[in-house]
Backbone bond lengths (Angstrom), bond angles and torsions (degrees), N, CA, C in turn:
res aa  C-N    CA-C-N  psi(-1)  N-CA   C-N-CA  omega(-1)  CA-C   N-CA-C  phi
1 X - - - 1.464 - - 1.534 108.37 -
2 X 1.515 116.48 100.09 1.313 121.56 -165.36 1.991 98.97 -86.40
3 X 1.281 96.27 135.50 1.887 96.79 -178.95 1.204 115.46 61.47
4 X 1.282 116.05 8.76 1.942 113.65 159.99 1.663 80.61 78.13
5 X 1.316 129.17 41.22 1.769 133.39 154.55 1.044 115.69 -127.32
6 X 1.511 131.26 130.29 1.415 130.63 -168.48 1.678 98.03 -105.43
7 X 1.608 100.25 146.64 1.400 117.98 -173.73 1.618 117.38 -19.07
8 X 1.714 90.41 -61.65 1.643 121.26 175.18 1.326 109.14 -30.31
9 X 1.661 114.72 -61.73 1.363 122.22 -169.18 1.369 124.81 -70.46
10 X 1.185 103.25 -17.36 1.240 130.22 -170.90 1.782 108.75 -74.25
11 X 1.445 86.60 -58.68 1.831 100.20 162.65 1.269 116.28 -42.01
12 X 1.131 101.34 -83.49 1.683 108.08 170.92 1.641 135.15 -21.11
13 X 1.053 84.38 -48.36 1.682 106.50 177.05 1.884 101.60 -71.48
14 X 1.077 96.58 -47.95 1.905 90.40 -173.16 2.015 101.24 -75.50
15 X 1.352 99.78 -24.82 1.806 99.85 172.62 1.289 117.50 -49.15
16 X 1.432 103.20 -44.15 1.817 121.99 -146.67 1.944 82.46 -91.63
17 X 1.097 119.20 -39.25 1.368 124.36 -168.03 1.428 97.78 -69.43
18 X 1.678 131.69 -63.24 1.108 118.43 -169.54 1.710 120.79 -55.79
19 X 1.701 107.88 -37.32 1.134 108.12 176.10 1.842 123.19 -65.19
20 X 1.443 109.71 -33.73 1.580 94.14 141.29 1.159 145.44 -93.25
21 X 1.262 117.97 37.32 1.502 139.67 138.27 1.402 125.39 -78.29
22 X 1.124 95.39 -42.10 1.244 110.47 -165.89 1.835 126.89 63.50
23 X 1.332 103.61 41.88 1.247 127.98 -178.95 1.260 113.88 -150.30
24 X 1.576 117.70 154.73 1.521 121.64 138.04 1.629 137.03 -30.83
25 X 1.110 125.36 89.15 1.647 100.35 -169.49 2.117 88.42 -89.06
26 X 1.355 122.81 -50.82 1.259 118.29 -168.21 1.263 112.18 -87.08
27 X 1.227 131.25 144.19 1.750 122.85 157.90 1.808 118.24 -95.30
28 X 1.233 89.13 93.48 1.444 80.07 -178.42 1.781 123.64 -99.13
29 X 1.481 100.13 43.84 1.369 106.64 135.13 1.727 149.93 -68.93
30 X 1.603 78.14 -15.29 1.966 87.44 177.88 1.460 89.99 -133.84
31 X 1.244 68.82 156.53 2.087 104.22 -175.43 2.364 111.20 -113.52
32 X 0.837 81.00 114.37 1.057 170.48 87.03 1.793 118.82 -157.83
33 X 0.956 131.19 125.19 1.632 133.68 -176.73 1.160 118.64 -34.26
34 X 1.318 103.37 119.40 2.095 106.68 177.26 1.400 119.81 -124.31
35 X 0.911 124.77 164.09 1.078 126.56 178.26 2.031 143.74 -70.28
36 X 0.979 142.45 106.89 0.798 128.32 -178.03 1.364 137.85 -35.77
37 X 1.451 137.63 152.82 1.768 106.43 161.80 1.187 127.37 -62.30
38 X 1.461 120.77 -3.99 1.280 115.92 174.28 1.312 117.09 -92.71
39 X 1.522 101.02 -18.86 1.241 97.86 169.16 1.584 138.15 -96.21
40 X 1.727 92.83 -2.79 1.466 103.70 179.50 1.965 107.61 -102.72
41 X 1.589 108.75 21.78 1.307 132.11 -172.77 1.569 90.56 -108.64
42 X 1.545 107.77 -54.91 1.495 116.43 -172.77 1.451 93.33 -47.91
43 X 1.647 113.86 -86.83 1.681 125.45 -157.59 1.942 98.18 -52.95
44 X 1.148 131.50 21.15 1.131 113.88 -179.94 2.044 103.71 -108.12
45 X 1.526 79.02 -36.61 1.298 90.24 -174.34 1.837 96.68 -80.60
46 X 1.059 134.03 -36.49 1.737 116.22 179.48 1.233 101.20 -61.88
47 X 1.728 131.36 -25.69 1.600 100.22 -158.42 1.587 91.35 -88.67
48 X 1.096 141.09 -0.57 1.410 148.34 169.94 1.246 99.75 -73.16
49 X 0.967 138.41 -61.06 1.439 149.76 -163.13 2.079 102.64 -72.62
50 X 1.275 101.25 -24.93 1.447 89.48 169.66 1.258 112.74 -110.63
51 X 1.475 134.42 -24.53 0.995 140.52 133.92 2.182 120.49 -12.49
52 X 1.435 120.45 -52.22 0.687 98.07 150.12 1.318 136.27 -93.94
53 X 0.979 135.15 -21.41 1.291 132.33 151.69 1.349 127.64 -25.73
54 X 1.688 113.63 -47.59 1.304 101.78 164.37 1.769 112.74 -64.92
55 X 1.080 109.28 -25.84 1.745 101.50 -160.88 1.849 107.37 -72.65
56 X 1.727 100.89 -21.19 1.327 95.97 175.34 1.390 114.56 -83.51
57 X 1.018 122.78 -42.82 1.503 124.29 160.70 0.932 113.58 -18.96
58 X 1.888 123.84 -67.89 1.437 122.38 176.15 1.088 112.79 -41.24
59 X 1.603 117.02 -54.36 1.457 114.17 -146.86 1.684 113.46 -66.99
60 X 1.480 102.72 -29.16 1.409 108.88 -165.60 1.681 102.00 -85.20
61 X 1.891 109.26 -16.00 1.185 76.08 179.63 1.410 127.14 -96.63
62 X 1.721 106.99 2.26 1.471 121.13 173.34 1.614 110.38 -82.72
63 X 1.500 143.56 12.84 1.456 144.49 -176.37 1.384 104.47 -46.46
64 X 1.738 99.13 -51.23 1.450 106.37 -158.40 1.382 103.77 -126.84
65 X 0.996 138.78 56.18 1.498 172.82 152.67 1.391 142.83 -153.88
66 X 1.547 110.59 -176.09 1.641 109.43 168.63 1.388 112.98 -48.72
67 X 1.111 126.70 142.66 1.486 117.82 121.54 1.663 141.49 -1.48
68 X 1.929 122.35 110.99 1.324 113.74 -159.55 0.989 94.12 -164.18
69 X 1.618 116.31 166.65 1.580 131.31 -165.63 1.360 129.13 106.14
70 X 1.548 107.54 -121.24 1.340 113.70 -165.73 1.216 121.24 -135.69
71 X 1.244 171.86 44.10 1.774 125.46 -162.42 1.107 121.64 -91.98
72 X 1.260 126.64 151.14 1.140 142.57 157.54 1.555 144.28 -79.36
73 X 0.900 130.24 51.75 1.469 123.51 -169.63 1.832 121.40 -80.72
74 X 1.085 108.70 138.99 1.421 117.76 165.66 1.580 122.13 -112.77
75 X 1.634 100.23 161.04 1.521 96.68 -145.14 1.279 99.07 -163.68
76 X 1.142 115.93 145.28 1.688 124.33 165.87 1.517 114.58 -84.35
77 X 1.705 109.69 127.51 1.256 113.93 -171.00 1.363 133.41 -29.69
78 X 1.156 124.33 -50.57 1.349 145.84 175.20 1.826 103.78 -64.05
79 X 1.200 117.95 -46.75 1.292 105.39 169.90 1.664 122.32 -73.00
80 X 1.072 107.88 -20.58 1.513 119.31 178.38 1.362 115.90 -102.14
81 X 0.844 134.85 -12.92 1.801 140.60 149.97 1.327 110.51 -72.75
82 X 1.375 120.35 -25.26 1.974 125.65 -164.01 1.785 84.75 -89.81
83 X 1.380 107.18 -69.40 1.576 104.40 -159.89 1.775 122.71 -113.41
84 X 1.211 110.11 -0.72 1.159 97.19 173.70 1.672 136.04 -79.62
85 X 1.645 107.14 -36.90 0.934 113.55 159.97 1.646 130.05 -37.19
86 X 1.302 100.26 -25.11 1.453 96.31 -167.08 1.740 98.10 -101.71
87 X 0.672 94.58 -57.34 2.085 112.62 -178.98 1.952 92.12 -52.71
88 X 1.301 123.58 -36.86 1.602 103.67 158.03 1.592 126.31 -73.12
89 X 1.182 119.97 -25.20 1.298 115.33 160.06 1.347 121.35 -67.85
90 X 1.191 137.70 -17.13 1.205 138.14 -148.44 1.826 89.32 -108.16
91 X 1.855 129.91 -52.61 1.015 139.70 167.43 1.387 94.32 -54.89
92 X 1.405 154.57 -71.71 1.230 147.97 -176.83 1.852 114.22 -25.85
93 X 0.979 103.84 -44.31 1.643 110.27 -165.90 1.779 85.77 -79.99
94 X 1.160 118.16 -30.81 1.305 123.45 -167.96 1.899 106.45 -74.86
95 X 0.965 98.43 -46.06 1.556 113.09 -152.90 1.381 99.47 -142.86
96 X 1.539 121.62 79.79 1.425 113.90 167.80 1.303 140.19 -62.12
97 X 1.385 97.74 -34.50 1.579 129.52 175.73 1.459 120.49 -67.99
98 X 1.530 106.39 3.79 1.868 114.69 175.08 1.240 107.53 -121.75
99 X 1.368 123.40 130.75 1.482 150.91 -178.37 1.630 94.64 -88.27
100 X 1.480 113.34 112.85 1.264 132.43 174.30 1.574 124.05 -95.12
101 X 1.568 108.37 78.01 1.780 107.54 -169.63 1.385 109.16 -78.96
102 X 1.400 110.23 130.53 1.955 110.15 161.60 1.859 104.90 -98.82
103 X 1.504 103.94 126.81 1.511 96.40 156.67 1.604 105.69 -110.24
104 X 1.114 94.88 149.74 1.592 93.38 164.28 1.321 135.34 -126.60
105 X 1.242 128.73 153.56 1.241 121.30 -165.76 1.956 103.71 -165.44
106 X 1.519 114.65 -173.18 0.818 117.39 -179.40 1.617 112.17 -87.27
107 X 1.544 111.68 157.95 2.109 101.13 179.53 1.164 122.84 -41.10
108 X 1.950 110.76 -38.64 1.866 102.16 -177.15 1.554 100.79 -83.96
109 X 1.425 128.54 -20.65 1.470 131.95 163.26 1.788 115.26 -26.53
110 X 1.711 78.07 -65.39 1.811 101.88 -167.60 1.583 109.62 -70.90
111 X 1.349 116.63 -28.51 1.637 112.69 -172.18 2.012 92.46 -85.37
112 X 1.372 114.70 -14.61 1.383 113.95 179.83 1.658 123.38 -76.50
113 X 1.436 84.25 -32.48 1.404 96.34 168.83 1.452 121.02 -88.44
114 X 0.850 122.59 -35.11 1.835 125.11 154.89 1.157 120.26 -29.63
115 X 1.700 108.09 -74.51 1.054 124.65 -173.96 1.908 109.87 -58.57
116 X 1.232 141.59 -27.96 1.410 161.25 168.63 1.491 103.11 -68.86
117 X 1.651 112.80 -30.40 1.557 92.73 172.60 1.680 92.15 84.70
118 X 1.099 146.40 4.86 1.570 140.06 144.97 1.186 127.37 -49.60
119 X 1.328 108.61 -21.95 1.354 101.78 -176.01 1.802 99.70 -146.65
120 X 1.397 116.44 170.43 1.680 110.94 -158.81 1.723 98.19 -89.37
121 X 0.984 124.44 -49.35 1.232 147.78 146.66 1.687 150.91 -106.41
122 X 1.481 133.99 125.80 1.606 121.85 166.25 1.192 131.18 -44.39
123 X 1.200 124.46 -163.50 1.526 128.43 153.30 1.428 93.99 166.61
124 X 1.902 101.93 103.84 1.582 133.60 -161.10 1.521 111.24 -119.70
125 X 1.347 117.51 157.47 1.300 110.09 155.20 1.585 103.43 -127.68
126 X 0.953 107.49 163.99 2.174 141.46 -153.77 2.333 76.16 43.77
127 X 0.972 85.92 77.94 1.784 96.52 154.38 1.575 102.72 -62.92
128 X 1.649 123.03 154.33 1.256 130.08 157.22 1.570 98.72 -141.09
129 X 1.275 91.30 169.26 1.835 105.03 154.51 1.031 122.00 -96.58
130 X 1.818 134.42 145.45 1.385 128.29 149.93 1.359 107.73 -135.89
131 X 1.716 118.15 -159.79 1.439 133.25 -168.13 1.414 101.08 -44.21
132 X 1.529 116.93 -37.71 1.883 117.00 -144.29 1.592 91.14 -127.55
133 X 1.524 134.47 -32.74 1.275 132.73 170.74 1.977 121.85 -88.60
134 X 1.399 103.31 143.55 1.577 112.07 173.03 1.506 101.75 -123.10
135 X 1.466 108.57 146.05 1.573 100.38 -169.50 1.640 95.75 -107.50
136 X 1.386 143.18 -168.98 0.853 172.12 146.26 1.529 121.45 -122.77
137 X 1.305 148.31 96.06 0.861 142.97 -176.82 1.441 122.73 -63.61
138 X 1.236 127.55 117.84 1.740 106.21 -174.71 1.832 124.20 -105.19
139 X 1.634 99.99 -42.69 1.396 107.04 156.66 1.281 126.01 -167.29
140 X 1.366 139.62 163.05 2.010 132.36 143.41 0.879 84.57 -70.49
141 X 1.941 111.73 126.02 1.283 150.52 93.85 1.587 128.96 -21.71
142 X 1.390 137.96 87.95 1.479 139.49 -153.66 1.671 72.07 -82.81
143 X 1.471 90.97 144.69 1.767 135.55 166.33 1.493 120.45 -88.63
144 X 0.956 131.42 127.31 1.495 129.13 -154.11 1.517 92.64 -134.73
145 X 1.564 113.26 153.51 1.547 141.02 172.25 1.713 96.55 -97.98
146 X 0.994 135.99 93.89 1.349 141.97 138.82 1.227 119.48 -97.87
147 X 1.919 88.52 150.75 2.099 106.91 179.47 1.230 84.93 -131.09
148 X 1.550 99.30 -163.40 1.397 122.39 -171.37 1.026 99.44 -110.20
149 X 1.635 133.65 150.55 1.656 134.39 -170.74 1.004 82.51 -76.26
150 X 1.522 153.25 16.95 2.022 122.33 145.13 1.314 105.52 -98.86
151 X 1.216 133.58 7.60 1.465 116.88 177.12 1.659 129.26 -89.75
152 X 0.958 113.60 152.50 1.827 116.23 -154.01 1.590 87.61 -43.88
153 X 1.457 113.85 -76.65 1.289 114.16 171.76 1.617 144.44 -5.94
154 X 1.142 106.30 -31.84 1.157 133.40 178.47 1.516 127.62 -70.53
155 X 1.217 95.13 -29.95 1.727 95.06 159.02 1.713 129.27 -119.30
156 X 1.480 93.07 36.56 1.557 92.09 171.79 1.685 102.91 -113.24
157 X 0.965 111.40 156.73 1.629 109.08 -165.49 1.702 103.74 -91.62
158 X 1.296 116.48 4.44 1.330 117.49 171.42 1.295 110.81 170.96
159 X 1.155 136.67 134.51 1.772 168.94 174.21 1.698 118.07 -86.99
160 X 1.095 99.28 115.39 1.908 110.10 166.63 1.706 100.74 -73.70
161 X 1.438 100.01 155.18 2.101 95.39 177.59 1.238 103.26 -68.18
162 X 1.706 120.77 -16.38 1.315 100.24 -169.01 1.276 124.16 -82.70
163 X 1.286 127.56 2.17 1.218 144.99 170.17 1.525 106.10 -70.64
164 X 1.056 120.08 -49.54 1.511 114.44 162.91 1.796 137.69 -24.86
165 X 1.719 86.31 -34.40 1.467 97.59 -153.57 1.899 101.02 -64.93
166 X 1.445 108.47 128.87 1.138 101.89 171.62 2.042 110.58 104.87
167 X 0.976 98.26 -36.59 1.169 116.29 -163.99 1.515 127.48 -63.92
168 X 1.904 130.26 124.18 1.336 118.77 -152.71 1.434 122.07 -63.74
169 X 0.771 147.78 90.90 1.361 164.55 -150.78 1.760 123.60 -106.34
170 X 1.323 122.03 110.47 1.554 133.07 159.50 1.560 114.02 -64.58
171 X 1.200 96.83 117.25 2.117 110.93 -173.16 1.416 91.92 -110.54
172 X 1.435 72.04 179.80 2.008 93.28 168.62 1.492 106.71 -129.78
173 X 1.114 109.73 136.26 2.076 121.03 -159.54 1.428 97.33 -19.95
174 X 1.275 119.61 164.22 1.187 139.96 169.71 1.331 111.08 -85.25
175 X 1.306 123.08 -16.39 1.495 119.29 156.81 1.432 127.65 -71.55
176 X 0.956 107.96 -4.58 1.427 109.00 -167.24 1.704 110.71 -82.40
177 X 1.072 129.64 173.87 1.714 115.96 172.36 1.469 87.69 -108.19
178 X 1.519 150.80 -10.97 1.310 130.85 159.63 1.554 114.94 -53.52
179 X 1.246 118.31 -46.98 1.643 133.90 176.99 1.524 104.56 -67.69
180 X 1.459 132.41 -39.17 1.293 131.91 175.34 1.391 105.24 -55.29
181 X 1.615 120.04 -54.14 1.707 134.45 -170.37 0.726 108.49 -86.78
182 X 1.612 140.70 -4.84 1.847 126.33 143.39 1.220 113.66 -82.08
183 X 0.826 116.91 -40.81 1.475 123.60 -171.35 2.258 101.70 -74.69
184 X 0.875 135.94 -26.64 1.564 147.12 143.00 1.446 90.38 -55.92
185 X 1.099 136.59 -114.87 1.441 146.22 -165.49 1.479 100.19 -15.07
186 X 1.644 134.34 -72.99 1.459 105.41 173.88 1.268 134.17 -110.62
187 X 1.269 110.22 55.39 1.446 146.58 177.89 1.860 107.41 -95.41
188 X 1.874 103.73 -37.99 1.388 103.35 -176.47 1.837 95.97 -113.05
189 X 0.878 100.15 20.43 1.973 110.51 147.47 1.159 121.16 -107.56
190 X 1.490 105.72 -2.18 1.659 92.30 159.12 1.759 101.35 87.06
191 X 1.750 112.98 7.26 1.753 98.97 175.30 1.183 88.54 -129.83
192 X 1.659 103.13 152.75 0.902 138.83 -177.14 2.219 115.75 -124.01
193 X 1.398 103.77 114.11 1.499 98.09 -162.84 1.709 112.54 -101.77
194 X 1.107 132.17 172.05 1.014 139.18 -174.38 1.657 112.40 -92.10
195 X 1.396 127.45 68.82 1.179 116.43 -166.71 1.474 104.30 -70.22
196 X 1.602 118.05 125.62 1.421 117.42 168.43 1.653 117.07 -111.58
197 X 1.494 129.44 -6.22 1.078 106.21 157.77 1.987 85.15 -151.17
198 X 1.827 95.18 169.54 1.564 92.03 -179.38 1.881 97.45 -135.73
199 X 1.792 101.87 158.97 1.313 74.99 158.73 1.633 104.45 -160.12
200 X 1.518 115.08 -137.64 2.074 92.22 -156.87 0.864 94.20 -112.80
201 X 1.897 138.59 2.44 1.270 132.08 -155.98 1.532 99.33 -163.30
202 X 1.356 112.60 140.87 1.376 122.53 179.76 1.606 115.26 -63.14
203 X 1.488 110.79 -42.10 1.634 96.08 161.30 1.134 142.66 -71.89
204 X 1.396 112.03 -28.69 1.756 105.61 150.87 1.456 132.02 -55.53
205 X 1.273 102.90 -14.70 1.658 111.77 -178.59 1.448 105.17 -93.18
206 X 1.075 111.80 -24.85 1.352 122.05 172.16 1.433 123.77 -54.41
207 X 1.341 110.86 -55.41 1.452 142.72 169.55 1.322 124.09 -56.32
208 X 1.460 100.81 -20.21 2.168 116.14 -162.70 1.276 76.34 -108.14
209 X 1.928 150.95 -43.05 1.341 132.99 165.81 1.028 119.57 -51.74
210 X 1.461 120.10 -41.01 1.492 100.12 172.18 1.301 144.45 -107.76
211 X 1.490 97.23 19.11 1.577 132.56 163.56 1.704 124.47 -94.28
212 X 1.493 98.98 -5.40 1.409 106.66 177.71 1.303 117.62 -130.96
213 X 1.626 126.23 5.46 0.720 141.56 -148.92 1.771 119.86 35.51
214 X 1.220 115.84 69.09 1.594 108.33 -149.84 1.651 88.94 -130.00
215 X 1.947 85.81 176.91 1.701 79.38 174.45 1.451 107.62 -137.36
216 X 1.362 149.57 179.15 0.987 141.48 -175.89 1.449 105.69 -176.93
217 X 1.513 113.11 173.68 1.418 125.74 173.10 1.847 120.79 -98.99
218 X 1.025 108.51 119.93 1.848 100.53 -165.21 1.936 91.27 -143.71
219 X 1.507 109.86 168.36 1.444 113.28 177.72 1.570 88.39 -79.29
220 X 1.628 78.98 164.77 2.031 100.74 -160.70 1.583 74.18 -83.78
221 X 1.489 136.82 -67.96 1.768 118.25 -158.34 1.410 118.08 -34.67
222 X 1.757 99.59 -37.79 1.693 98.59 170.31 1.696 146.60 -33.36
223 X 1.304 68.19 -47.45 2.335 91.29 -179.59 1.340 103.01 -112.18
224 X 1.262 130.34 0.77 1.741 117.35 164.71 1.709 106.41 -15.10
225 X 1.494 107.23 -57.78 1.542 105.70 -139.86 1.710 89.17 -84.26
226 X 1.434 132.66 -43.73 1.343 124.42 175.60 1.507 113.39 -70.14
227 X 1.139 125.21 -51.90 1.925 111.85 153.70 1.793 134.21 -20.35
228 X 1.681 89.00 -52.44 1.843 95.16 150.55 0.880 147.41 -56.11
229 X 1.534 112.37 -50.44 1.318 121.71 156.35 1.617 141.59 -95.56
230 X 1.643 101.12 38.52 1.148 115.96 179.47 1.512 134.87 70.20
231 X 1.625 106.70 -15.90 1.799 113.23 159.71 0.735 132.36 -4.90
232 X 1.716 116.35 -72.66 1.384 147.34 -156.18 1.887 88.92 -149.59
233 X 1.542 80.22 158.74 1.706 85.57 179.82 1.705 89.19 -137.48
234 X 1.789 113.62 170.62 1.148 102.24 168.82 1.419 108.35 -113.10
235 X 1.495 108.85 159.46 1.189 104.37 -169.57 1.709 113.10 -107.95
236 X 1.126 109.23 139.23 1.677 114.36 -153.51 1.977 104.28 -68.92
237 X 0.569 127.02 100.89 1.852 116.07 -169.84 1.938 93.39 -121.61
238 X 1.179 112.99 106.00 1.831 114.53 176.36 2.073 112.66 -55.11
239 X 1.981 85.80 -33.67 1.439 84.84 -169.80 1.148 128.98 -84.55
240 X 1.596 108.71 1.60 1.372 112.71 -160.49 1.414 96.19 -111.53
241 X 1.331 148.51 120.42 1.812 148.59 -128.35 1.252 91.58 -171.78
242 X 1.727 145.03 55.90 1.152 153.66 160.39 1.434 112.59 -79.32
243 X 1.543 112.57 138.44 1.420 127.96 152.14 1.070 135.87 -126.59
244 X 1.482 126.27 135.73 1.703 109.64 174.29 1.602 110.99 -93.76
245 X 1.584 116.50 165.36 1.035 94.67 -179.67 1.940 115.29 -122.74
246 X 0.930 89.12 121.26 2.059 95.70 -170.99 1.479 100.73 -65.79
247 X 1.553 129.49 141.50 1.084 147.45 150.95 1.660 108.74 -106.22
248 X 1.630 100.58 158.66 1.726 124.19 165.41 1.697 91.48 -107.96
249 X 0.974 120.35 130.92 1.611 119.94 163.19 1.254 114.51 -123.85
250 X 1.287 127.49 159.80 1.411 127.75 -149.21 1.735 101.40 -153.58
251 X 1.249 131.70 154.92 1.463 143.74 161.82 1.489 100.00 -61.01
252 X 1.272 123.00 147.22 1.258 128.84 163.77 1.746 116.11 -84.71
253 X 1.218 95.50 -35.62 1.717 104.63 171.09 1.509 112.67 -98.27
254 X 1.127 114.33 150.71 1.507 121.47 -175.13 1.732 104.15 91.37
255 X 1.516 91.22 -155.95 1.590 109.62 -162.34 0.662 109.34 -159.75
256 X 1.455 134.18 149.95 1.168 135.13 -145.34 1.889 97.37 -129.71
257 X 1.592 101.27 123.24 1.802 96.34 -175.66 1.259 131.26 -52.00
258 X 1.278 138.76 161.94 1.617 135.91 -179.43 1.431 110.68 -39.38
259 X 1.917 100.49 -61.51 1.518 106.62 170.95 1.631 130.56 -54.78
260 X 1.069 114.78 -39.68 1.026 110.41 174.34 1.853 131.12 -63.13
261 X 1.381 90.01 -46.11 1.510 90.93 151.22 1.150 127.01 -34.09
262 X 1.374 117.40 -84.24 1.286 135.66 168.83 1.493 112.19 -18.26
263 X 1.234 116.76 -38.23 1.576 124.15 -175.50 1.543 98.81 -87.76
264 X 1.404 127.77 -34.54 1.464 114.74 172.01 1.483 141.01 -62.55
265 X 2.260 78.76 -29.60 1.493 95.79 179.38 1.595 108.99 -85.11
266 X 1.022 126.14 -7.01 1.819 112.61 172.56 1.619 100.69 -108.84
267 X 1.120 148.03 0.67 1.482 146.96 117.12 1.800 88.61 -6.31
268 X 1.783 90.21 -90.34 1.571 103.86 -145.42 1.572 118.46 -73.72
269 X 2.034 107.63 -13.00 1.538 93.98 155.98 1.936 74.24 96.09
270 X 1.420 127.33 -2.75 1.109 105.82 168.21 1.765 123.05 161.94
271 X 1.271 105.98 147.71 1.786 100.79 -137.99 1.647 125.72 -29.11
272 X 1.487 146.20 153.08 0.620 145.04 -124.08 1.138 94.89 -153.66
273 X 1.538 113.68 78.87 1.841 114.96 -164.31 1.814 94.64 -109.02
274 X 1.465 103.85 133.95 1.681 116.53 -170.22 1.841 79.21 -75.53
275 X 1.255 146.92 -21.97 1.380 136.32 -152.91 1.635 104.18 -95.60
276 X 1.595 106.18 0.23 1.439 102.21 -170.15 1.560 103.77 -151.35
277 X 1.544 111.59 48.86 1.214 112.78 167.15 1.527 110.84 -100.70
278 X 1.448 129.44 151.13 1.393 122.64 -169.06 1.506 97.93 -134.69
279 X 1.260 122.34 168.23 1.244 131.00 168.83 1.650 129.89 -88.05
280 X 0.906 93.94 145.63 1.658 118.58 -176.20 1.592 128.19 -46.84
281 X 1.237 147.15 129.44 1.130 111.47 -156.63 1.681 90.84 -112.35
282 X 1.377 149.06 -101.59 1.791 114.49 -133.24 1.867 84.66 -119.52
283 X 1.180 100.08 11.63 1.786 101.64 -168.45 1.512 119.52 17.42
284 X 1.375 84.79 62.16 2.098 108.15 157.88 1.369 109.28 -78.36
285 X 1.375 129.70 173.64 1.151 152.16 173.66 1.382 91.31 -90.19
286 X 1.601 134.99 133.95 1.193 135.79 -164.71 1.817 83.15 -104.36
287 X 1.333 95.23 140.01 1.605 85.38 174.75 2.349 79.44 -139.40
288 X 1.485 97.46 118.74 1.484 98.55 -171.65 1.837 114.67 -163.63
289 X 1.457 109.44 154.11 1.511 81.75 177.89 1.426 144.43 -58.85
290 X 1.281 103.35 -15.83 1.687 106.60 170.41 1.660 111.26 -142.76
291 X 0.770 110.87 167.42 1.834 121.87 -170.66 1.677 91.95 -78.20
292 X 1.145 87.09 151.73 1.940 100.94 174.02 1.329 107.41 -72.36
293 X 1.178 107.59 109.54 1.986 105.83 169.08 1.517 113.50 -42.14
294 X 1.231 134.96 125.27 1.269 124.22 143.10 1.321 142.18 -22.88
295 X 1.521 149.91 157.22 1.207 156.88 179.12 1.575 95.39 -65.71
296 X 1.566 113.09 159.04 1.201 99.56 167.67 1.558 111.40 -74.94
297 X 1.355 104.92 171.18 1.460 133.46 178.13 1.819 107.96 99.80
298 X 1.329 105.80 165.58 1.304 95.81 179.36 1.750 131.94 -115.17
299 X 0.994 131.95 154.57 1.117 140.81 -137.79 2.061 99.27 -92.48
300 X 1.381 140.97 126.69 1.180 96.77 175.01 1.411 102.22 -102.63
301 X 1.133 127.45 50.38 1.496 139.33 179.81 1.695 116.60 -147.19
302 X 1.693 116.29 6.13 1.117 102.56 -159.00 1.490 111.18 -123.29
């Protein structure tokens, strides 16, 4: 008897529910029992619906006090291994009284969970807008040529692309639109590389460079910490001028809690008004002579 509810009651309760629906929510033609689309439309829209509920709760109960609760954010690995850790310590010293959750998942993962109201906010790269998402743009991320301090590469103090051409190379899946926008980017330079292994996340690729002595293209926040300590080095290339581009994405319905804000606005280095978020424009890989300056204010992650 799971939750002190017996099977029976359990039935009952989803009977009495469908009939004021006036739909199917379960199909219980297959075993194990799943859900309908109406019913996996229904449970999308309650966890939204409690979702805000919790956020008003917070909000009303911080009016006349500190800061308290929860947030939740979801995030793609590489963005949440690069900056969150630090940007939660920094809200921590700020706001003791808020519980700082990371989920993680993949970009259509993270815009899935947004959009479901699972989590308070994203944090994507090639961000877009649609019907149920608003983006916030936050920054280009410069793209870096790293090897492993055993690779030939490794001791020349800088590389032409054409040296590339051909060359055994660690990617990131071919599904990905990061792997689509490198692979475009030096596709119209005219090189062509030797991909020998791929994978779904920048830290595993990370790991196969310095497990294979290999080299590859990954965001520079990624390898900060093996760049420091000599792991991997980057390798200087003038021609190669890549960016990714990071989004904040947001629910279009609902509201977003006091705290959570607060956590968007020291993300972005500066306030974090739901009345002045705009959309995204074609979220390409910027490949250009210099990185896009930031908005003013400053980033404490950037």
């Amino acid at each position: 008897m799971l939750h002190h509810v017996t099977q029976s009651a359990v039935s009952q309760a989803m009977q009495h529910l469908e009939e004021s629906v006036g739909v199917e929510l379960i199909d219980r033609s297959k075993r194990p029992l799943i859900l309908t689309p109406a019913g996996k439309t229904y449970l999308s829209g309650l966890r939204g619906i409690l979702r805000s509920y919790e956020r008003l709760e917070q909000e009303v109960r911080s009016t006349s006090r500190q800061l308290s609760g929860q947030v939740t954010i979801g995030t793609i690995v590489s963005v949440g291994l690069s900056y969150m850790p630090e940007a939660s310590e920094a809200f921590a010293r700020l706001h003791p009284e808020v519980e700082v959750r990371t989920d993680f998942g993949s970009n259509d993962r993270v815009f899935q969970m947004t959009s479901e109201g699972e989590v308070d906010f994203g944090l994507v790269s090639f961000p877009h807008s649609s019907k149920d998402i608003q983006v916030v743009p936050w920054q280009q991320e410069p793209m870096r040529l790293v090897c492993s301090s055993e690779h030939p590469l490794a001791s020349q103090n800088e590389v032409s692309l054409s040296q590339l051409s051909g060359i055994k190379m660690i990617s990131f899946d071919r599904g990905l639109q990061l792997r689509q926008e490198i692979d475009r980017c030096l596709g119209n330079a005219g090189i062509i590389v030797n991909v020998c292994m791929e994978f779904d996340n920048a830290d595993s690729m990370i790991r196969a460079i310095q497990a294979s002595r290999g080299i590859g293209i990954v965001p520079e926040a990624a390898v900060r910490r093996e760049t420091a300590n000599g792991s991997l080095r980057v390798v200087a290339c003038r021609e190669l001028r890549m960016t990714r581009p990071l989004g904040i994405i947001f629910r279009r319905s609902g509201r977003l809690s006091r705290a959570a804000s607060e956590f968007g606005s020291l993300l972005l280095g500066r306030p974090l008004e739901a009345g002045k978020r705009i959309k995204s424009g074609s979220g390409k890989l910027t490949v250009e002579a210099a990185t896009i300056e930031p908005e003013a204010g400053t980033s404490v992650i950037a």
